[in-house]
C-alpha positions, 0 to 999 in steps of 0.5 A: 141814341137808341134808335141809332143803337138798333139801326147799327145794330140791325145793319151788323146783323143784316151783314152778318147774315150776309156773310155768312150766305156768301160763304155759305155759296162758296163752300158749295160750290168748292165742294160740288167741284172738288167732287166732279174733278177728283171724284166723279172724273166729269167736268167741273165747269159743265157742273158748275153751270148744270148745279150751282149757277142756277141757285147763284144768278145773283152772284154768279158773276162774282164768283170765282174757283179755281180747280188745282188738280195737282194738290187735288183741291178746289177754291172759291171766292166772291171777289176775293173774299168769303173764300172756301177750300174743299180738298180730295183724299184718296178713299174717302171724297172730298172736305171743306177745310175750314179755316186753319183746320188740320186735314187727316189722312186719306183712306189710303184706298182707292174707290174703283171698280172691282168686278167684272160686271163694271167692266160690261157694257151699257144694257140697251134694252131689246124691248122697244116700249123700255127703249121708249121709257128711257127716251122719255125719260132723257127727253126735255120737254121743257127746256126752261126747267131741264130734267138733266137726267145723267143715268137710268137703271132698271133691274127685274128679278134681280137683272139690269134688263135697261139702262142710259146714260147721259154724255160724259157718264157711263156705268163707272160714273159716281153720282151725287146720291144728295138724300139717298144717302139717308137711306144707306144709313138706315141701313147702316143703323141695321146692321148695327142692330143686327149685330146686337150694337145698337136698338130701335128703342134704346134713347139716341147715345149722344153724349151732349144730352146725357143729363136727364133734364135735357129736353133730347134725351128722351129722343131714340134712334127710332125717332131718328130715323122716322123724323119725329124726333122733335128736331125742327125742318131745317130746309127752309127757304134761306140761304142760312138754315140749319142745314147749310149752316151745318153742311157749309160752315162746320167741320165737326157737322154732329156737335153742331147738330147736337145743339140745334134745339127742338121744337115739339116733343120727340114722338109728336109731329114729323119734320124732314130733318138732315141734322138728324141722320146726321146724328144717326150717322155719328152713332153709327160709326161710334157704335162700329168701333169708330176711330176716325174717318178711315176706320167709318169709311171700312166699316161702311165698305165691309158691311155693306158696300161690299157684299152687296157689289158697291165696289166703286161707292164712296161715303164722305165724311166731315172734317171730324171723321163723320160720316154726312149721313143725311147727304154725302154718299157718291156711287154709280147708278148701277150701284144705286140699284144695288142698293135698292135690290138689297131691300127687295130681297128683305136684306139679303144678298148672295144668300147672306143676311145684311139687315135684321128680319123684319128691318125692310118692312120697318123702314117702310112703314108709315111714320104717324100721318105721313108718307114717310117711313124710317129712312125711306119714302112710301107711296101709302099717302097721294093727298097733300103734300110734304110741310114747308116744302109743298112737295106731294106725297107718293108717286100716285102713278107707281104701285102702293107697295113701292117704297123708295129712296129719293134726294135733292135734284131728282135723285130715286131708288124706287122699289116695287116688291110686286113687280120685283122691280128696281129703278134707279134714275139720277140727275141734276134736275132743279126745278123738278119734273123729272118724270118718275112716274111716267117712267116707273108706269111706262117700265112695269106696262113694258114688263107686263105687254112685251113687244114681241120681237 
């Protein structure tokens, strides 16, 4: 009887686990499409087969959606079940509602271009060694691991002197950012610290580990955004971790993040961690005076979006009004590059401070052993790799003052102060090989030996 008690009892958990791995693939799969058609404006069926079929083989021919654009929303399924539904609001992207959740209003806002410079056309470069960087860098040299490369910008001395963009893209078009977006919460947080709302050293203002005897407590805002927090790596290789638990099967992604245990002491040991900036993002918003979605969203385009010319950028919330800071910002490459030039300028744009003096070093200094800054990756350590994932550290072709941002699929912000050099490249690269550091080599060797004409 026991034995028949542990077999049943294992089976349930082996098809609860299962259930929840299909649903898991379904909501992404609503949401990735939702974003495509409503947001992005590129074809959802060409990202269907570009994004998510490559990770669903085993599925995919199960998996249906169907893409309603007059109630601007998009539903899947496996054979009917595990059903999913992500809906567009107007400002604000895309949601997974899940269940019989109420949606909330839209922004009541439109993302789109508001300076002539969209209105420009495509930056071909006049120097043939950047055109050949660029060619490069679209090229597939291996056709079974595509690069998929959708748009290139380069800026120099605060200029785009080359960009490219792969068909069905162009200047306007809004790119999943995937982990750029911990990035802009960095710079989010300092802002916050700029106005005096929030501190580096001050413990993480979460209200569910208030109690002193809540091994969270002690955590910061620094541990946050360095990684150290003592949160566990929630990428791991199955189809449920915390991570897509929290992205896929959560409407309210920060008090799921808040329960997630931890696994060393905050300060002790580096782990890449989305529940994290999660967080961070939730006690932004909270600290700008947060009354919901919209009012995070405005916070979002007035202080930042908007001074630095990010007019089309569109940060997308959860069902409860957070902000996804790990992962859910979409802008145009042109404005991703924007946001690089932000922190070659050491935050200051136009003349105007955006982050506190001091902020950019900080985001790039070494968090304890690794190559890991507070919200950006630097090039301060080549040998070995990033734990769990085998990833390397650094891009040991780039120069050792480049920082940068980078996300899942081949998504780059690099910035290299001694060449007053900005690269964004974005993609839908799965497998890797994206070729960046041949890219950003061959640009600064294009900069310092110029073709003459």
């Amino acid at each position: 009887m026991t034995l028949l008690v542990i077999a049943v009892a294992g089976a349930l958990f082996i098809n609860a686990v299962a259930g929840k791995a299909l649903t898991i693939a379904t909501n992404s799969v609503s949401r990735s499409l939702c974003d495509a058609a409503f947001l992005s404006h590129v074809d959802p069926d060409r990202m269907f087969a570009q994004e998510q079929l490559p990770n669903m083989r085993s599925i995919g021919w199960a998996l249906h959606y169907h893409v309603d654009h007059e109630k601007q929303e998009v539903r899947s399924a496996v054979l009917g079940a595990y059903g999913a539904r992500a809906v567009y609001r107007e400002g604000l992207g895309c949601v997974l509602v899940h269940g019989d959740a109420a949606l909330p209003e839209s922004a009541g806002f439109k993302a789109q271009p508001m300076t002539s410079a969209f209105a420009e056309p495509v930056v071909v470069p006049t120097d043939p060694r950047l055109r050949q960087a660029l060619d490069r860098a679209f090229a597939e040299p291996d056709p079974a691991q595509p690069r998929l490369t959708k748009g290139i910008v380069v800026l120099h001395d605060g200029k785009i002197i080359a960009e490219r963009y792969a068909s069905g893209y162009g200047p306007d078009t809004l790119i999943w950012g995937h982990s750029l977006s911990k990035s802009i919460t960095n710079a989010l947080i300092g802002i916050l610290v700029r106005q005096g709302k929030l501190r580096l050293d001050q413990t993480a203002p979460v209200a569910a580990w208030a109690s002193l005897d809540d091994p969270h407590h002690a955590m910061t805002i620094d541990q946050l955004l360095r990684m150290d927090s003592g949160l566990p790596f929630d990428e791991t290789d199955g189809p449920v971790n915390p991570m897509s638990r929290m992205f896929f099967l959560e409407n309210d992604m920060a008090r799921y993040a808040a329960t997630v245990p931890l696994v060393h002491a905050p300060g002790t040991a580096w782990a890449y961690s989305n529940v994290g900036y999660v967080l961070l993002a939730r006690i932004a918003a909270d600290a700008a005076g947060d009354g919901g979605a919209v009012d995070a969203e405005r916070f979002v385009r007035d202080q930042l979006f908007a001074p630095l010319g990010m007019r089309s950028a569109v940060f997308e919330t959860d069902l409860a009004g957070t902000p996804v800071g790990s992962s859910h910002v979409y802008a145009s490459a042109r404005d991703f590059a924007r946001f690089g030039q932000l922190y070659l300028d050491d935050g200051v744009v136009n003349g105007r401070r955006i982050l506190p003096e001091g902020w950019v070093a900080y985001s790039h200094s070494q968090t304890l052993k690794t190559g890991y800054g507070a919200g950006f990756w630097t090039n301060l350590v080549n040998e070995g790799s990033v734990p769990v994932w085998g990833a390397p550290w650094g891009i040991p072709q780039a120069p050792k003052d480049m920082f940068y941002a980078r996300g899942a699929m081949g998504q780059y912000v690099i910035i290299v102060p001694s060449e007053h050099l900005v690269i964004a490249r974005l993609g839908i690269s799965q497998h890797g090989g994206t070729g960046i550091g041949d890219l950003i080599a061959a640009v600064i060797s294009a900069l310092h030996h110029p073709t003459q004409q």
